[in-house]
C-alpha positions as YAML, in Angstrom:
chain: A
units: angstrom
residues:
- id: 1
  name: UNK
  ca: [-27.93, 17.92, -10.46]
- id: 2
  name: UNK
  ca: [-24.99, 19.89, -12.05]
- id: 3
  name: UNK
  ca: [-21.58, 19.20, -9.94]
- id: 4
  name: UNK
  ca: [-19.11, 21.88, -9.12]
- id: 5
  name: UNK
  ca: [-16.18, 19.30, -8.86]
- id: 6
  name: UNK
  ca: [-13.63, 20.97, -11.85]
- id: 7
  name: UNK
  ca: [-10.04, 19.80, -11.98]
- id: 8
  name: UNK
  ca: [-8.42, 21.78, -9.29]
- id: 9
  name: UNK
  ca: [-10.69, 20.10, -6.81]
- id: 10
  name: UNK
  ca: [-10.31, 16.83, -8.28]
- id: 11
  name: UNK
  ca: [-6.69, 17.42, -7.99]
- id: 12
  name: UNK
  ca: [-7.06, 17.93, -4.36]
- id: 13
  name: UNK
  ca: [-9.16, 15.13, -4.08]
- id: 14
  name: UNK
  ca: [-6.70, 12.63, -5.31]
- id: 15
  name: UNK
  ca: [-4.10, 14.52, -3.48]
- id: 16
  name: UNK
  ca: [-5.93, 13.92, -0.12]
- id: 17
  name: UNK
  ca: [-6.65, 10.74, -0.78]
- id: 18
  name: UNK
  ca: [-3.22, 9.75, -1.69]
- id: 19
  name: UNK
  ca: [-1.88, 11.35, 1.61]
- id: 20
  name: UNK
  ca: [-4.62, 9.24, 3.51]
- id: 21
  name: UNK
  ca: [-3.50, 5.66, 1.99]
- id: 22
  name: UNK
  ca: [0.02, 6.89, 2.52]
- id: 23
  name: UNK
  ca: [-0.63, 7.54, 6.39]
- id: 24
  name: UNK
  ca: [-2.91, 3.77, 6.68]
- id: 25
  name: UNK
  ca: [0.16, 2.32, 5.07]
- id: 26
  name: UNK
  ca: [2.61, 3.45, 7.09]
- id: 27
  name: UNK
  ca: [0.68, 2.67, 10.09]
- id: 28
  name: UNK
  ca: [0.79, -0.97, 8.74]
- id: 29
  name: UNK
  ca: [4.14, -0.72, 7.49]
- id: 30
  name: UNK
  ca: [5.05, 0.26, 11.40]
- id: 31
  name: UNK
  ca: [3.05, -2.04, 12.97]
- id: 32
  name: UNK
  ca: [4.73, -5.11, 11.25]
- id: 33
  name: UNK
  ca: [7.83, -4.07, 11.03]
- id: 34
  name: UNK
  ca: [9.49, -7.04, 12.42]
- id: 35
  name: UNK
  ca: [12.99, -5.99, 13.69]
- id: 36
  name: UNK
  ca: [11.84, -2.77, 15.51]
- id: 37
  name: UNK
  ca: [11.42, -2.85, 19.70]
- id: 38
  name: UNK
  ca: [8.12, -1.79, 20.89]
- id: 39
  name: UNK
  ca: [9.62, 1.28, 22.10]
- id: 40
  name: UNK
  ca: [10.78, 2.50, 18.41]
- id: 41
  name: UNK
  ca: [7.14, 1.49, 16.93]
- id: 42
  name: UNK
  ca: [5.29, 3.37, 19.91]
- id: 43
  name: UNK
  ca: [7.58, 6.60, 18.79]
- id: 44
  name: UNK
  ca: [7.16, 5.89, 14.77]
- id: 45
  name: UNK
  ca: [3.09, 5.85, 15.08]
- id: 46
  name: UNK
  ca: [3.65, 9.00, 17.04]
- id: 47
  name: UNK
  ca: [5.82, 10.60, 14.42]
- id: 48
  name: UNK
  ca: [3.07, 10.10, 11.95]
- id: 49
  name: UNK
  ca: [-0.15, 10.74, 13.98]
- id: 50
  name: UNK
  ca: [1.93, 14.18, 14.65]
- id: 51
  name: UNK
  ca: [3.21, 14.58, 11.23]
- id: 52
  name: UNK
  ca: [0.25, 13.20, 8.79]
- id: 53
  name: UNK
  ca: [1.90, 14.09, 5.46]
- id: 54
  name: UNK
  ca: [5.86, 14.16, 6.36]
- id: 55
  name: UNK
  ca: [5.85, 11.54, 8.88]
- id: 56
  name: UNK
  ca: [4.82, 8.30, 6.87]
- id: 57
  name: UNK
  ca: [7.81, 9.98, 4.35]
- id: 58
  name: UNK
  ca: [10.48, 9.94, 6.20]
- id: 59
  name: UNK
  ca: [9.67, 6.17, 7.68]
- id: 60
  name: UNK
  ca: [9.32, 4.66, 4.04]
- id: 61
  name: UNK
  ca: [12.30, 6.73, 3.58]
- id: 62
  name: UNK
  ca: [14.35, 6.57, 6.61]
- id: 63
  name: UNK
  ca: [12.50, 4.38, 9.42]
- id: 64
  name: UNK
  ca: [11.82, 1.18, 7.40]
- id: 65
  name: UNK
  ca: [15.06, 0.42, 6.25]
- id: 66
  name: UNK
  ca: [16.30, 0.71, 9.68]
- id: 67
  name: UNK
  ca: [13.42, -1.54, 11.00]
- id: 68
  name: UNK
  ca: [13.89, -4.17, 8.52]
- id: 69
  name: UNK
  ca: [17.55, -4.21, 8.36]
- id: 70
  name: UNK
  ca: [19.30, -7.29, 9.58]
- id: 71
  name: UNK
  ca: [21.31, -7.69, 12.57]
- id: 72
  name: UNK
  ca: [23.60, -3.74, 13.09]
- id: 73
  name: UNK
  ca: [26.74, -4.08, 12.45]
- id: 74
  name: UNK
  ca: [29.48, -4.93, 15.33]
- id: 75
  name: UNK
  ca: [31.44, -1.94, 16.65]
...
């Protein structure tokens, strides 16, 4: 059997599969994110379930530091 799978569709394989382990691994990343309320990990998973390609971005980018980040600083 001769395949029709040629670089630009292997390119968009990868591509889709990259996007799909970046999603999981945000959904992890959310999940056990140790310094964030219940509240702000309910609203994360929504931002990515909403957003499947941007949303895991901006919480590797923005969220996690946030999440992770020791105690905020006194006012």
């Amino acid at each position: 059997m001769v395949s029709n799978l040629n670089g630009g569709h292997a390119l968009i394989l990868l591509l889709g599969l990259a996007a799909f382990i970046l999603f999981i691994a945000a959904l992890v990343s959310i999940i056990k994110a140790a310094r964030a309320s219940t509240a702000e990990k309910v609203i994360w998973v929504l931002v990515v379930l909403i957003l499947p390609l941007l949303g895991p971005i901006v919480w590797f980018v923005v969220g996690k530091r946030f999440a992770t980040a020791g105690d905020p600083p006194a006012v």
